[in-house]
Every structure is written in C-alpha cells, then in structure tokens.
C-alpha positions, 0 to 999 in steps of 0.5 A: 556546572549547570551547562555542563550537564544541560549539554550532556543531557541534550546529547543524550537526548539526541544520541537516543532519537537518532538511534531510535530514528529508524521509521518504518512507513507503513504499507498504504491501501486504496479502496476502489472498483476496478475499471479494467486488469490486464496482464501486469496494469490494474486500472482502477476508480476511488469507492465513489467510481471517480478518480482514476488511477493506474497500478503497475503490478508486478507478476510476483503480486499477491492476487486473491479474488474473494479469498481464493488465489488468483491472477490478476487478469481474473479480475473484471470490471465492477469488481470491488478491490483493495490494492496494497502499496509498500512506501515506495509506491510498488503494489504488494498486494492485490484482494478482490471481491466479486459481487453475485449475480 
C-alpha cells in the first residue's frame, strides 16, 4: 500500500514540474563605451574600456540616445551604452547616454 502511494505521489510531483517547467530567460544587458555604430554593427568595450565585443543589431532595435529616439549611427565613440539581448543573443534594445562637453 505504501508503494502504491509513494509512486502516485512521485507522478504527481513529476507531472507538476513538467507542466510547470516552462522557463522563461530573462533578457540580458551589457554595460559598456562604444567604440564605434554603423549602419546595423555596434562595437562596443565592458565599463573598464577593456573587452570588446561586436553586436549585430537589427534595423527594427529600439535606439535611444539620452532618453530621446535615435538611430544607431547617432551614437559616437565615448558614448555610454546598455545593450539589451534576448536569450538568443539578438539585440532588442539599444540606450545611450552621451557625456557634455
């Protein structure tokens, strides 16, 4: 009898956590400088000016550049910028800041 139920309980417990096993990853942001923007390409380095990585960015990207719409080719060198990726590595958005002076 005791079997009986530990089974039943353990497909219970099983059957909950592959229905309620959907994961969802969360969107990713890298802090940075950017090195250069061009047309669809955002190179860019870590906040301590050291590794650099490209992005390819879709023409669709959300671009701001200090809170207001922009477009990617906006941005300059020396620029601070978040870059926003989705779990599959495609860049969903795009916020700079631009220091004065």
């Amino acid at each position: 009898m005791f079997q009986k139920i530990a089974i039943g309980l353990m497909f219970v417990v099983a059957l909950s956590a592959l229905v309620s096993g959907t994961v969802v990853a969360a969107d990713k942001t890298h802090d940075g400088t950017v090195v250069s923007a061009a047309e669809g390409k955002l190179v860019m380095t870590d906040k301590e000016g050291k590794n650099e990585r490209t992005h390819m960015v879709a023409a669709a990207t959300k671009v701001t550049l200090d809170g207001k719409d922009a477009k990617l080719i906006d941005l300059k060198k020396g620029d601070a910028v978040k870059v926003t990726v989705d779990p599959e590595g495609n860049v969903v958005a795009i916020a700079a800041t631009r220091a004065n002076g």
